[in-house]
SEVO-598376 format. One line per 10 residues: number of its first residue (from 1); their letters; for each residue z, x, y of C-alpha. Coordinates in steps of 0.25 Angstrom, whole numbers, plus 5000, padded with zeros to 4 digits. Example, Ala and Ser with C-alpha at 12.3 -4.5 7.8 and 13.67 -1.06 7.14 Angstrom:
BEGIN
1) AS) 5031/5049/4982 ~ 5029/5055/4996 $
//
This chain:
BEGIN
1) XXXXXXXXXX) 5331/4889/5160 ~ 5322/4895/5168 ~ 5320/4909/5172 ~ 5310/4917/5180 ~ 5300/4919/5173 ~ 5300/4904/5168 ~ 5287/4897/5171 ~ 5289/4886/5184 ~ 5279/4876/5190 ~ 5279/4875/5206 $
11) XXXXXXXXXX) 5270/4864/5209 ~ 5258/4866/5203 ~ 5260/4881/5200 ~ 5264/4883/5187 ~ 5270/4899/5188 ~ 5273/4908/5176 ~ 5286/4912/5181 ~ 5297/4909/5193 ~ 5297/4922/5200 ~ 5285/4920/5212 $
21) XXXXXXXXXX) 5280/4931/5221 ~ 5284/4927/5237 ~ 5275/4928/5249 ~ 5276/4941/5255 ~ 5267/4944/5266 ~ 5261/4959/5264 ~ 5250/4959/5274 ~ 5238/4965/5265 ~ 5228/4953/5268 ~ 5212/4958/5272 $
31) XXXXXXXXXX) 5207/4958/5288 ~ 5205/4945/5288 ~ 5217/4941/5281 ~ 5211/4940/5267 ~ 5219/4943/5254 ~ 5215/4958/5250 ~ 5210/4961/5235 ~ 5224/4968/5237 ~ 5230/4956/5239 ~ 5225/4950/5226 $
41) XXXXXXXXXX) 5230/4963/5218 ~ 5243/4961/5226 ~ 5245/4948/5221 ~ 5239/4949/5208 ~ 5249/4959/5204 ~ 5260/4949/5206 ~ 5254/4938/5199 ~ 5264/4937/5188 ~ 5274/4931/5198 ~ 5273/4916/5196 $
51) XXXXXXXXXX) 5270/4913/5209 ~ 5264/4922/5221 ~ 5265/4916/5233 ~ 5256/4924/5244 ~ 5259/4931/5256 ~ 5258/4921/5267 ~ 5248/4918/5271 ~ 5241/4911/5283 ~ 5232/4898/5284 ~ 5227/4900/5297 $
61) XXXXXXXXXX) 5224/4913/5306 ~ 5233/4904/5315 ~ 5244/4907/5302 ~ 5242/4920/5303 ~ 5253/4929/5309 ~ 5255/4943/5302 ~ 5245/4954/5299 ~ 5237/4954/5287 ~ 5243/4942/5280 ~ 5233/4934/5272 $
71) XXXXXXXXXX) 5226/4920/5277 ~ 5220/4909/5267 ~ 5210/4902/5276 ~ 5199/4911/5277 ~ 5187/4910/5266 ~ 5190/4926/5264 ~ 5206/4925/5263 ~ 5203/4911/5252 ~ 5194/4921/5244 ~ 5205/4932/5246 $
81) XXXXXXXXXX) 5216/4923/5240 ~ 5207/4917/5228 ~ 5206/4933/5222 ~ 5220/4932/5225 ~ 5223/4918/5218 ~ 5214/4924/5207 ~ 5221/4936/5205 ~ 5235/4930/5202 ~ 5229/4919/5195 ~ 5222/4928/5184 $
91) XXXXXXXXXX) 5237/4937/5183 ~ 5241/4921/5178 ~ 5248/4919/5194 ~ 5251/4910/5204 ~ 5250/4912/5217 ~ 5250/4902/5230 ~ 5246/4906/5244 ~ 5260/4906/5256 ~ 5253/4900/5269 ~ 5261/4905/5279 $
101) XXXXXXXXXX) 5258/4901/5294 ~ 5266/4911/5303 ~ 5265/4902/5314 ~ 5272/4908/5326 ~ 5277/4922/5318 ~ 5263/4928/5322 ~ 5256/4942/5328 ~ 5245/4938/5338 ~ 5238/4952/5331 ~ 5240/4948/5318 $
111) XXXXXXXXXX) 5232/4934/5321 ~ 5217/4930/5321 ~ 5213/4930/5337 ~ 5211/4917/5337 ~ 5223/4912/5329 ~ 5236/4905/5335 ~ 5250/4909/5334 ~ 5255/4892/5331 ~ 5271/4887/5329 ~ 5278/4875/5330 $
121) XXXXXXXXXX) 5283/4879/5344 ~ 5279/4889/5355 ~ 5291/4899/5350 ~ 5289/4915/5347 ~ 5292/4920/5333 ~ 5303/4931/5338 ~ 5301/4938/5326 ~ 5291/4950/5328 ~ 5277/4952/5317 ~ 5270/4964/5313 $
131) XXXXXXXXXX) 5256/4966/5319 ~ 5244/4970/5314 ~ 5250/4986/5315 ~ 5264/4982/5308 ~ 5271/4983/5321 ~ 5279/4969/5324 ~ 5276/4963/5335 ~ 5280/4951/5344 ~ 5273/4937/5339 ~ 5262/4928/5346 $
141) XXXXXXXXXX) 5269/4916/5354 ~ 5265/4904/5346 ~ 5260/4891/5351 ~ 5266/4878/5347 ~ 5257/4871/5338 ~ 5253/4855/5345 ~ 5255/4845/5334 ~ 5241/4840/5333 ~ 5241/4857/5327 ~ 5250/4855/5317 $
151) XXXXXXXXXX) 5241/4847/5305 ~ 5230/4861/5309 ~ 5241/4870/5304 ~ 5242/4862/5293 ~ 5228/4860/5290 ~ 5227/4876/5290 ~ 5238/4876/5280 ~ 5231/4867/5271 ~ 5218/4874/5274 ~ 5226/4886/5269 $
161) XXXXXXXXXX) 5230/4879/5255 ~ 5218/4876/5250 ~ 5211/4889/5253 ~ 5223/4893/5244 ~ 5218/4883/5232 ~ 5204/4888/5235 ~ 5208/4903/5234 ~ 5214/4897/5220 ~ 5228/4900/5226 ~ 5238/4890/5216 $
171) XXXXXXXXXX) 5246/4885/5230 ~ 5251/4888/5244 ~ 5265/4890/5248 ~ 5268/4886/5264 ~ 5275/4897/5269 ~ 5287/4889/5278 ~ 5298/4901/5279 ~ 5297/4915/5287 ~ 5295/4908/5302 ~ 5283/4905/5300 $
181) XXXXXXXXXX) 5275/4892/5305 ~ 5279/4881/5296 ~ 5295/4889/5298 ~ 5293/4887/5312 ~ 5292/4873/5310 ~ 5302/4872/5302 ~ 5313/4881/5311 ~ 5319/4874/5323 ~ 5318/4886/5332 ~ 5303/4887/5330 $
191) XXXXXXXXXX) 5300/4872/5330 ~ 5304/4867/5343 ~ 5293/4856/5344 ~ 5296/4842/5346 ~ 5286/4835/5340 ~ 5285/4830/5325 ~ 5286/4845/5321 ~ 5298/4850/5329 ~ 5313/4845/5331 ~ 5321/4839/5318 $
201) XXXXXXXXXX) 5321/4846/5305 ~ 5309/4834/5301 ~ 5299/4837/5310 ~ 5301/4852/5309 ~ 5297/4851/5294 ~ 5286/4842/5295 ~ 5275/4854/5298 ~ 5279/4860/5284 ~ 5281/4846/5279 ~ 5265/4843/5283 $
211) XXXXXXXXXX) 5260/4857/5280 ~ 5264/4857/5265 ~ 5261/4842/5264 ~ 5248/4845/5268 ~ 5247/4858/5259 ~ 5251/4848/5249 ~ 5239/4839/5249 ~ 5230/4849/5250 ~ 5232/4857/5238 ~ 5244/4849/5233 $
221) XXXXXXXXXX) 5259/4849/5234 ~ 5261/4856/5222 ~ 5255/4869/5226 ~ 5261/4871/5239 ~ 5274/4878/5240 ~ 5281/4880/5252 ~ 5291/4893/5258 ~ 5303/4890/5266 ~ 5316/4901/5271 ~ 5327/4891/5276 $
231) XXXXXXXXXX) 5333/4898/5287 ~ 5325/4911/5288 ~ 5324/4918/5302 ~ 5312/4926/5301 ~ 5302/4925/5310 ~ 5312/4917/5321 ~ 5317/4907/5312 ~ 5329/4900/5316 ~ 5329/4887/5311 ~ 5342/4877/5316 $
241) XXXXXXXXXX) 5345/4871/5302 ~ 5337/4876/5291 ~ 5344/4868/5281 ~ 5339/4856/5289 ~ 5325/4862/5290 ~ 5324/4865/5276 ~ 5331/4854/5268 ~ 5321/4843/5278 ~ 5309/4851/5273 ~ 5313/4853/5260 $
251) XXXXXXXXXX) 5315/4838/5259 ~ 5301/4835/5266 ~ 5293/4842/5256 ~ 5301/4838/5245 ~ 5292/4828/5239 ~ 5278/4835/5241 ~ 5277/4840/5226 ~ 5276/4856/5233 ~ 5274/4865/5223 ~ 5288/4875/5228 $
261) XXXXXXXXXX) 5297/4877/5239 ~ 5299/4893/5242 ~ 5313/4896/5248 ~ 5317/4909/5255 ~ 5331/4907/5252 ~ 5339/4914/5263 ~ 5354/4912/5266 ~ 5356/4902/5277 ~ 5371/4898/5282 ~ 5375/4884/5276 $
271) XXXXXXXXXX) 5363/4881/5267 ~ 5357/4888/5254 ~ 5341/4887/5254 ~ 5339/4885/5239 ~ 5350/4874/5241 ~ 5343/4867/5252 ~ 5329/4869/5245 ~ 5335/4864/5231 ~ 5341/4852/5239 ~ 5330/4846/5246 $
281) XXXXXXXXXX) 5317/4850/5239 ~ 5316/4848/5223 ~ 5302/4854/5221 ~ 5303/4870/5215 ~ 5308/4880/5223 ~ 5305/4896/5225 ~ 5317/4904/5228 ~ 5315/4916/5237 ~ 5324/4927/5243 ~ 5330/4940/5238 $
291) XXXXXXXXXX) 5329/4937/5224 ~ 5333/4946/5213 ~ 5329/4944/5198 ~ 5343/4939/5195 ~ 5345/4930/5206 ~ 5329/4925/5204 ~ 5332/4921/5189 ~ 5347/4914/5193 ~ 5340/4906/5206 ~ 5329/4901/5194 $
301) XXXXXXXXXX) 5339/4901/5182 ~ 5350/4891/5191 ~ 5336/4882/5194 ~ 5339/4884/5209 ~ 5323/4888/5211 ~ 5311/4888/5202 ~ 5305/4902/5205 ~ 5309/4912/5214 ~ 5303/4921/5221 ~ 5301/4937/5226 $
311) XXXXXXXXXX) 5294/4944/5237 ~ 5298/4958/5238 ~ 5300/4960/5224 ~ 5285/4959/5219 ~ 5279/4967/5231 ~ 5285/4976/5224 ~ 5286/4973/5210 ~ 5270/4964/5207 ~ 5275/4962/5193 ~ 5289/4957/5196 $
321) XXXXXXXXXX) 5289/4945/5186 ~ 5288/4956/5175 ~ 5299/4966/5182 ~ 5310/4953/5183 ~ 5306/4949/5168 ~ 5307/4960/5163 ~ 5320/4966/5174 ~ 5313/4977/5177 ~ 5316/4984/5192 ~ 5308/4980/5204 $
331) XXXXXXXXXX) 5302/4988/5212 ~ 5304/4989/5226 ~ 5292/4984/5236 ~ 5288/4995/5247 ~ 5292/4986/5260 ~ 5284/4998/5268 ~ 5271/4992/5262 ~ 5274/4977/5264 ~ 5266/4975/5274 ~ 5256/4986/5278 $
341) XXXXXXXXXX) 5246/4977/5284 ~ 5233/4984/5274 ~ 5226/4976/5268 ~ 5222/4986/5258 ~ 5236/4994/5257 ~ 5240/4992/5243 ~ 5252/5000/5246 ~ 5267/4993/5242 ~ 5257/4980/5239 ~ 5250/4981/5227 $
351) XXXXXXX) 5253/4995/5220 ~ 5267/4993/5216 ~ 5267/4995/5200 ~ 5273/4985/5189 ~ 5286/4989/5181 ~ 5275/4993/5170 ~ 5266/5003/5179 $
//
């Protein structure tokens, strides 16, 4: 029977154990939004997970919408990511990059001047964003992006990819939850097009459909993965029927060889997410949400995921493989120095200690 620390293959990753680091954005990337050498130390110290998966992180300046989030597009963020890459390989990790589009959930201040603020539909994320002081402030309107756009998102996406294979990155994960771009496609509130893009459950997929299609064929299917949170509200999400949503992407993607789906699991009235995803997709799933040790270990023992994964818990716990091995306390992460914005502040990010000093 399987366990937690039991080796699994997602795809092509072949990952020592089930327990996977989640994206966490922290806001420590270099001025022109380059991974840090405190970035690598950050992620080197949490290399004994069996998976990271990055913070998210933009394929575009157009992708950008948060301050001090990481790109992968530039030749200096490429070479920031390789020491990075390098790094967690040589503590024997895996790591694969979260491209993560905000679309419309975007700060004009925290964006490139010359970068545009797109989504599926003219509508305003209500949801207000940090700035560049930490003050949250009231997003950009977005513009509706014209059809004849949409494959030039794409292409940036897949631009993205294999900047992450040159880095030496082992994959990429398409970030589709949190009201970002691809989510706003997805939700019926923020997709009110009426083109092949908008309208039934179909044609709202279809941007994520093409995107990890094309992802697919760039660096193969087998190492891309893909995020998505049924139901979640952040960032003015309010989609109709989610069970819809999700059940007709699920069974879209179903036959592409992808490497993982990556569920937020959330309650929603009338469905259960893991259910849905377990019934319309039959590649290897990631379970994410509020997981303890002990309902980690049931969720992989009952086969109803093949690895899990935690975000708070190894901000502030780097060695939390070793900690749940061995049922040792966790720490508890400082959320005062989550996001601080500093690129150079190491405080809350990389000076937590391990359980043996």
């Amino acid at each position: 029977m399987a366990d937690l620390f039991s080796p699994v293959r997602l795809g092509a990753l072949d990952l020592a154990n089930r327990v996977v680091m989640a994206p966490m954005t922290r806001d420590r990337a270099g001025p022109d939004d380059e991974p840090t050498e405190l970035m690598v130390e950050y992620y080197r110290q949490r290399a004994s997970a069996g998976l990271i998966v990055t913070e998210g992180t933009q394929p575009s300046p157009h992708g950008k919408g948060y301050w001090r989030t990481p790109g992968i597009h530039s030749p200096a963020q490429v070479e920031g990511w390789r020491k990075v890459a390098d790094a967690v390989h040589n503590a024997g990790g895996r790591i694969v990059v979260q491209l993560m589009h905000v679309g419309r959930a975007a700060v004009r201040a925290n964006k490139a001047a010359d970068a545009q603020t797109v989504a599926p539909s003219a509508i305003g994320c209500p949801d207000p964003i940090a700035g560049p002081d930490g003050v949250p402030v009231p997003t950009e309107m977005p513009r509706a992006l014209a059809a004849h756009e949409i494959p030039g998102v794409i292409a940036e996406y897949v631009a993205a990819a294999r900047n992450a294979r040159v880095a030496g990155i082992d994959g990429v994960e398409l970030h589709c939850a949190s009201g970002y771009l691809p989510m706003q496609f997805l939700s019926s509130n923020s997709n009110q097009r009426t083109d092949a893009y908008g309208g039934a459950a179909e044609n709202r997929v279809r941007f994520v459909v093409e995107t990890l299609a094309a992802l697919g064929a760039a660096i193969g299917p087998d190492r891309v993965g893909f995020r998505i949170c049924p139901g979640v509200t952040f960032n003015g999400m309010a989609d109709a029927d989610p069970a819809e949503t999700y059940a007709t992407l699920l069974r879209a993607v179903d036959g592409m060889g992808l490497a993982y789906c990556h569920l937020i699991h959330v309650p929603n009235p009338g469905f259960d997410a893991l259910d849905l995803v377990r019934a319309n997709w039959s590649g290897p799933v990631i379970e994410n949400c509020g997981l303890t040790a002990e309902s980690a270990a049931k969720v992989i023992a009952e086969g109803r995921a093949d690895a899990v994964s935690f975000g708070y818990a190894f901000i502030g716990n780097p060695d939390l493989v070793d900690r749940l091995r061995a049922g040792a306390p966790l720490a508890k992460a400082d959320r005062a120095t989550f996001y601080t914005g500093q690129g150079d502040d190491a405080r809350g990010y990389t000076d937590y200690p391990t359980v043996s000093g």
